[in-house]
Each structure stands twice: as C-alpha cells, then as structure tokens.
C-alpha positions as CSV (number, residue, x, y, z in Angstrom):
1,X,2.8,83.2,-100.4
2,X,3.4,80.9,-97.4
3,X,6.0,78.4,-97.4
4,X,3.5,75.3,-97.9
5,X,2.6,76.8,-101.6
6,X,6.5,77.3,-102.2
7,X,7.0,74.1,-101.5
8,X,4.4,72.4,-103.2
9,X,5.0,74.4,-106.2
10,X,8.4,72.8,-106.5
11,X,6.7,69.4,-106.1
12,X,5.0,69.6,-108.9
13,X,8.1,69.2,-111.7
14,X,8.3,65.9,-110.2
15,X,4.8,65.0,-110.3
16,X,3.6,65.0,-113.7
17,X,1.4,61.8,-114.3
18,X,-1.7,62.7,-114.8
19,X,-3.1,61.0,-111.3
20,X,-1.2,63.9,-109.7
21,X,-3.4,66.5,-111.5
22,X,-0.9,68.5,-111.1
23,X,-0.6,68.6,-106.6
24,X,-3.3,71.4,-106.9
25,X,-6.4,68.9,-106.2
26,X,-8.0,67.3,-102.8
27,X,-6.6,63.6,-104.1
28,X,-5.1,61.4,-106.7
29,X,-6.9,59.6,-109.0
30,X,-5.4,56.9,-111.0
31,X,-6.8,54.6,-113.2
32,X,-6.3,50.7,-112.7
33,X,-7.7,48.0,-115.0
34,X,-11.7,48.9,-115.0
35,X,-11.0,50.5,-111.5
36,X,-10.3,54.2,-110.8
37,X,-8.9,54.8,-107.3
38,X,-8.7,57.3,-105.3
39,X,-5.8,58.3,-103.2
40,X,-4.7,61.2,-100.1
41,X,-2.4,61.1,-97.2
42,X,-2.6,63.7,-94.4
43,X,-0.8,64.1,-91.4
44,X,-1.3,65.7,-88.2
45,X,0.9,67.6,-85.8
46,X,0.8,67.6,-82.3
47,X,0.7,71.5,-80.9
48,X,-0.9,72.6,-84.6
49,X,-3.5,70.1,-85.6
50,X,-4.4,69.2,-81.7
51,X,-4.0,70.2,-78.0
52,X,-0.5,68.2,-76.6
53,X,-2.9,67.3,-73.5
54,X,-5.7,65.5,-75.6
55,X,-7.2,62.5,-75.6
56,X,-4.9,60.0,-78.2
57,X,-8.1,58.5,-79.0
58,X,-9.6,61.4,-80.6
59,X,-6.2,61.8,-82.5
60,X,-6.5,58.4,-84.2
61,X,-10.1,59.8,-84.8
62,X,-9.3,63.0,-86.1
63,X,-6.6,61.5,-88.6
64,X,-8.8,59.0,-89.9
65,X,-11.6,61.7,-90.6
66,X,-9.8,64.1,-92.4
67,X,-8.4,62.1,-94.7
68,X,-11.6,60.3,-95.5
69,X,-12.9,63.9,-96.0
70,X,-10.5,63.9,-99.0
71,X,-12.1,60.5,-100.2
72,X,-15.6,62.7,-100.1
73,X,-14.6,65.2,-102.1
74,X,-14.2,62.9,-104.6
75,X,-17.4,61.1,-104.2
76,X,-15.2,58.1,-103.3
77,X,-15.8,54.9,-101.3
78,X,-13.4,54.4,-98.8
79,X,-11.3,50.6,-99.3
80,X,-8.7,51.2,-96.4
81,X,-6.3,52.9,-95.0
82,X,-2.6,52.8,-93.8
83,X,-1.1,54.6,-90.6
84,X,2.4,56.2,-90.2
85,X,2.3,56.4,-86.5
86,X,5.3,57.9,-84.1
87,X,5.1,56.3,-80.6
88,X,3.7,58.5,-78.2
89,X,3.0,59.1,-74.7
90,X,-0.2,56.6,-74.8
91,X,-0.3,54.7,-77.6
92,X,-2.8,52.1,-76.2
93,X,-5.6,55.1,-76.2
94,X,-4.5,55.5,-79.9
95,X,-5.1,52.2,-80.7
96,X,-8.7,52.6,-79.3
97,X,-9.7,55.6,-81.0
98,X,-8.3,54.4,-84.2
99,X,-10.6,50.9,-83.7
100,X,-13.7,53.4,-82.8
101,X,-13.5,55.4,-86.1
102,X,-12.5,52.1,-88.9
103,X,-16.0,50.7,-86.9
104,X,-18.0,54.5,-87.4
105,X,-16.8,54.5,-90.7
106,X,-16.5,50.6,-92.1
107,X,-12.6,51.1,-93.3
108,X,-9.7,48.6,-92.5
109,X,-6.6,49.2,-91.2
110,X,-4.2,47.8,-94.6
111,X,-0.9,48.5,-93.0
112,X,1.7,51.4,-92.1
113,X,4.7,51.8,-90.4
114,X,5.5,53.3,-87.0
115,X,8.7,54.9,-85.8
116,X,9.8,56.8,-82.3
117,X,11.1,60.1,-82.2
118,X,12.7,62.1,-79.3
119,X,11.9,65.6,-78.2
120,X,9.5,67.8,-80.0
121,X,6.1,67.1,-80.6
122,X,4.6,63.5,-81.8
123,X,3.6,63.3,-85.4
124,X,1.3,61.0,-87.0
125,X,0.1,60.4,-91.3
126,X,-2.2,58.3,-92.8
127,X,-3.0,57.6,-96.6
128,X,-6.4,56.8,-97.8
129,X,-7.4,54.9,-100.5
130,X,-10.8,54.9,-102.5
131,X,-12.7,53.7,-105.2
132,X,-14.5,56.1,-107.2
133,X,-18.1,55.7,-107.5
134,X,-18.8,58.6,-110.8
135,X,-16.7,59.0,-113.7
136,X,-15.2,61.6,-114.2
137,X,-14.2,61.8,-110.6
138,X,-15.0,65.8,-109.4
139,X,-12.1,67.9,-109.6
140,X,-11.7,71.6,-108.3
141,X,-10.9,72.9,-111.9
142,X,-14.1,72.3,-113.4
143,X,-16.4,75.1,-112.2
144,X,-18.1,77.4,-114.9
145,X,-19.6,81.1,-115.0
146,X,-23.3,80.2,-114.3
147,X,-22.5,77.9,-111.4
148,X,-24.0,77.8,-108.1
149,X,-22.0,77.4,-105.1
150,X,-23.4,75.1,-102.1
151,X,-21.7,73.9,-99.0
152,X,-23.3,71.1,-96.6
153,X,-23.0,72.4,-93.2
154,X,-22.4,74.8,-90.9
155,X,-18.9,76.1,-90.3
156,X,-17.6,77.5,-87.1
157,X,-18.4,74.8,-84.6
158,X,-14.5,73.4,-84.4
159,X,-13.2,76.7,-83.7
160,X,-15.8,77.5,-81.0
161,X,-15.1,73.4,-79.8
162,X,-11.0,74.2,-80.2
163,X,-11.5,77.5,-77.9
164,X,-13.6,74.9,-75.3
165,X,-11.3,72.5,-75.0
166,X,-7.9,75.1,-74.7
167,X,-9.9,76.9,-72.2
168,X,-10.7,73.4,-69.6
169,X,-15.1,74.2,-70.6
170,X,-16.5,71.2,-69.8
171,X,-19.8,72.5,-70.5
172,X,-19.6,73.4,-74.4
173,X,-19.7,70.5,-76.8
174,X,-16.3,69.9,-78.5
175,X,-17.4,67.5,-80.6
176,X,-16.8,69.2,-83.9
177,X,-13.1,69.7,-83.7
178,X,-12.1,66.7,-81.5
179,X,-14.1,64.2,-83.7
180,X,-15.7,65.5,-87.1
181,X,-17.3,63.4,-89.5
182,X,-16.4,63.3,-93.0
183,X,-19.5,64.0,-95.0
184,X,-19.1,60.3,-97.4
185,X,-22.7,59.8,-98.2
186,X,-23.1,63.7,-99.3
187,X,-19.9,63.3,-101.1
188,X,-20.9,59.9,-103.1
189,X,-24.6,61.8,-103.9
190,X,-23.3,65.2,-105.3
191,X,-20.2,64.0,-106.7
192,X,-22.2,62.9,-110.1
193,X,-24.0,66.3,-110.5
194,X,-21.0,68.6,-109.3
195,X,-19.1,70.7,-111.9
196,X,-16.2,70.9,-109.3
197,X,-16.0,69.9,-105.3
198,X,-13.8,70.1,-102.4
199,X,-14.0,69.9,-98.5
200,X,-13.1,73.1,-96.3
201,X,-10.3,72.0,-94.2
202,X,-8.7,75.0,-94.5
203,X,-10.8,77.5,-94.0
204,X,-13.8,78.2,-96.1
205,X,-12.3,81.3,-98.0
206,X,-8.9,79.6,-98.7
207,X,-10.6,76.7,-100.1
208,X,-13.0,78.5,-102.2
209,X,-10.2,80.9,-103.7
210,X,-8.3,77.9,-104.3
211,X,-11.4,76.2,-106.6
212,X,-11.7,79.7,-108.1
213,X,-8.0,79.3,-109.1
214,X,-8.1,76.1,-110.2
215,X,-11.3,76.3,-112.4
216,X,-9.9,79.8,-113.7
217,X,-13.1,81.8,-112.4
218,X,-14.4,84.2,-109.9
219,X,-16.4,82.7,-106.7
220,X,-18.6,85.7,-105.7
221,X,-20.0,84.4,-102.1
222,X,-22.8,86.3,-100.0
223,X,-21.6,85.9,-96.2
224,X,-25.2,86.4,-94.4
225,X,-26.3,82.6,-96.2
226,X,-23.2,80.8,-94.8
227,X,-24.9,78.5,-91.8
228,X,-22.5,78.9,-88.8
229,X,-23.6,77.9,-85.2
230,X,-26.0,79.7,-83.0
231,X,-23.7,80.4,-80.5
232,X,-21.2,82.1,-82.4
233,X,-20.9,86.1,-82.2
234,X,-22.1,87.7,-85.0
235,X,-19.2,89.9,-85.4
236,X,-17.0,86.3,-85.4
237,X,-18.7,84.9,-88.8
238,X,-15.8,86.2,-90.6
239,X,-13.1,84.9,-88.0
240,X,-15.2,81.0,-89.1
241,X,-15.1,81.4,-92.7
242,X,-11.4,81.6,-92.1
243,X,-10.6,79.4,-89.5
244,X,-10.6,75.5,-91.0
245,X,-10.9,72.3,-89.4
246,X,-15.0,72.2,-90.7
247,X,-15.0,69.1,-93.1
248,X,-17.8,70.1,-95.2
249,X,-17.9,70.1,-99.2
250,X,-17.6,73.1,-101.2
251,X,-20.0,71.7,-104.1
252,X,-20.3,73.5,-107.4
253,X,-23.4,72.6,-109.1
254,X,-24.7,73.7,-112.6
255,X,-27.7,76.8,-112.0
256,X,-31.1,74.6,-111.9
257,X,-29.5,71.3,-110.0
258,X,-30.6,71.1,-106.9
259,X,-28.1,69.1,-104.2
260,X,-29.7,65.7,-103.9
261,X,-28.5,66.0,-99.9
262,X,-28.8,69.0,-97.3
263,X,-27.0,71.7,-98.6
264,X,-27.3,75.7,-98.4
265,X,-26.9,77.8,-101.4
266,X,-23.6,80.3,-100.5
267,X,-23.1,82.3,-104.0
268,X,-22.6,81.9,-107.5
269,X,-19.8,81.3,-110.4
270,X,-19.2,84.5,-112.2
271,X,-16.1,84.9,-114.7
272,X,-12.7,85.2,-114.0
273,X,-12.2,89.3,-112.8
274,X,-9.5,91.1,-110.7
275,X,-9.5,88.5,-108.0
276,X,-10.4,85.0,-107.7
277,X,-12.7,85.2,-104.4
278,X,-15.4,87.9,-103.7
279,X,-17.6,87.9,-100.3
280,X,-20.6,90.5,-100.4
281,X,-19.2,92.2,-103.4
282,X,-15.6,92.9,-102.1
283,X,-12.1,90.8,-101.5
284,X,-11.6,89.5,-98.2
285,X,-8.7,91.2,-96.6
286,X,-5.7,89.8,-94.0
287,X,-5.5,86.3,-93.7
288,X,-8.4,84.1,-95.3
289,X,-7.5,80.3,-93.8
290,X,-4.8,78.1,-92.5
291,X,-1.4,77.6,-94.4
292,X,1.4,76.3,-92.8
293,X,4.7,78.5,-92.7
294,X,2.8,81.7,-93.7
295,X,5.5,84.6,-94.9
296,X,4.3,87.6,-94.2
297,X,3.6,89.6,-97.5
C-alpha cells in the first residue's frame, strides 16, 4: 500500500458527512437548497506532474483540466474555480495559460490565494466547483454483475507526448499530456445512464480496480479492445494502461445501454472473486498506475 492510500485512509475518520462519500470517490457532492454541487481540488507538482523546463502556460492549462475532469466524472457543469498558486519563475505565462483554458472551457476564475516558497520545486492547487446536472450524481460504488464497461478514448498518447517533450522531439505532437481536454460533454451525456463512472488519471488499471473496490465487484477487461494510439509499440499497451495522465471516463453502463457519445466497449462486470481487476482472464502483475509515495510490498 503506497503512502497516499495510508494517508487517505486516516483522512477518512475525519470526514464522515456524507458529501465526503467516504474520500474514496472522484468528488464531493453536497446538497444545497434545490442545488447539488459538485466539488474536487487537485494540485500539481513541479518535477512529478510536469517537466521543471515547461511552458507555465500549459501548467495553468493542465491544472485547470484535470480538475474539471473530476467535474466529468460526475456529469457536472463546471460554475468556477479557485487557484492556490506559489509564485514561480514566470508567473505572467501562467496567467496566460490560465486565461486560455477558463475561455476553452467557459469557467471563471472565483478566487484563491497565492504564496512564495523558496527552494524545491513550485507547487500549484486548484478546487473546482459544479453543479450536477442528474440526480443521483454517478458514484464509483454503483457497478453491478451484468455491467458493461466502456471508456471514451484512447489512452497512451500522454505518455508517448511526456517521452517527446523530456526527450527535446519537436516533431511528435505533445498535445495530450501538456494540454488534455476534459471530456464535460461525454461526462454530462453518460452520467444519467451510468451505473458507476470515473476518469483515468491514474492509470487505466488503477482506476478500474479502484471502481471494482468501491462497487464491491470484479472488472474483467479484454486488453486487445482498449484504443491506444497508432504509434505506440505493441508490446507497450500494457506500459499505457498503467501509466495515467489520459482524462478519459471509465463508464459503467447497464448490458443493453448503448453510450449516447463515442465510446469503446473494454469488458464486462462480473461478481466479486479473488481479485478485484482481471485483464484477459488473469491479474495484472507489478505496478498497475500512479500513486504517490509507493512502498514497496
């Protein structure tokens, strides 16, 4: 168990409104008046979460994406955000990559704070809030034996744009890792049919076995229909159904419900067995995604 799941196990005596749903779910969702909103903060780290020679402006995108990935999950509509933001070494090319992606993606800016640090990398957070648009808002606890499992997109792309851009190829497109797009419209159409959803920022595998946990079942996945880019290495699929940063939805619809969006067909639901994930028949061995502060087992 990494440190990350230690310490969010702790967490979770101190978080027991029911908006929490118990720390083990994409967001929070609490009721207000005849409102239900929808709430996640992520941060990024500079060295981990992008290159310390980047462009700050794909940083302010970046932060703003994955968080609103969250929102999709949910089948949420995004109502603004606010930025915890530690001064770095160009802060007006944050400023105008944060302005590019509240224009793509029609969010305001609410508010924040921002603080300066010396030494060690910069840091920077931002919370997202929603507004649900279905009732009951998706969960990742609600899939069912029976289940189909569909994901919306390709993975694979921001590990192949990650290796690019450490490697100086200006020639490869890059696009997926420095500036993904959180899949809101796809999110907002399957979030009404969906028996459970989540998006795949950590790794394909590691999100799926964490849905499988959560909805007390067995995801039995078939690795040959996972779409991953036709560049990649056959022998590397694996390596992308591990590595993260794709900000696609997991989507577990009920057998006979087709995705009213594109989506690909990935396995099925089956009932709770020996282990919660199962890809061509078998558990995935070594590491299956991104955790931060892994111990070794």
């Amino acid at each position: 168990m990494s440190r990350e799941s230690n310490f969010i196990a702790a967490l979770r005596a101190l978080a027991p409104h029911p908006a929490a749903r118990g720390l083990a779910d994409d967001c929070a969702v609490l009721d207000v008046g005849g409102e239900t909103l929808v709430m996640t903060h992520d941060m990024m780290v500079e060295g981990v979460h992008w290159l310390p020679d980047q462009d700050p402006a794909d940083v302010a995108w970046k932060i703003v994406a994955t968080n609103l990935s969250d929102l999709a999950a949910k089948g949420a509509e995004p109502i603004g955000v606010l930025l915890g933001y530690m001064l770095g070494a160009d802060d007006a090319r944050f400023v105008e990559g944060l302005a590019e992606a509240l224009t793509a993606f029609d969010v305001p800016l609410l508010g924040g704070d921002t603080v300066s640090g010396s030494g060690g990398g910069q840091a920077v957070g931002l919370t997202a809030l929603g507004r649900a648009t279905c009732r009951p808002v998706p969960s990742r606890s609600g899939a069912r034996p029976g289940d189909i499992v569909w994901i919306t997109g390709p993975i694979g792309a921001a590990m192949l744009g990650f290796e690019a851009l450490r490697d100086g190829d200006a020639t490869a497109d890059t696009t997926a890792f420095r500036r993904p797009v959180p899949r809101l419209a796809e999110g907002r159409a399957l979030a009404p049919l969906a028996s459970a959803m989540m998006d795949i920022s950590d790794g394909l595998l590691l999100d799926a076995t964490r849905l499988a946990q959560a909805s007390e079942v067995t995801l039995a996945l078939e690795s040959a229909q996972v779409l991953v880019p036709a560049s990649l290495p056959p022998a590397r699929r694996m390596e992308a159904m591990t590595w993260g940063d794709d900000y696609e939805l997991l989507a577990i619809l009920p057998a006979g419900v087709q995705p009213p969006c594109p989506a690909h067909r990935i396995g099925m639901v089956t009932p709770s067995g020996k282990f919660p994930l199962l890809v061509d028949g078998a558990p995935p061995a070594g590491r299956i995604g991104y955790e931060h502060g892994n111990v070794p087992s």
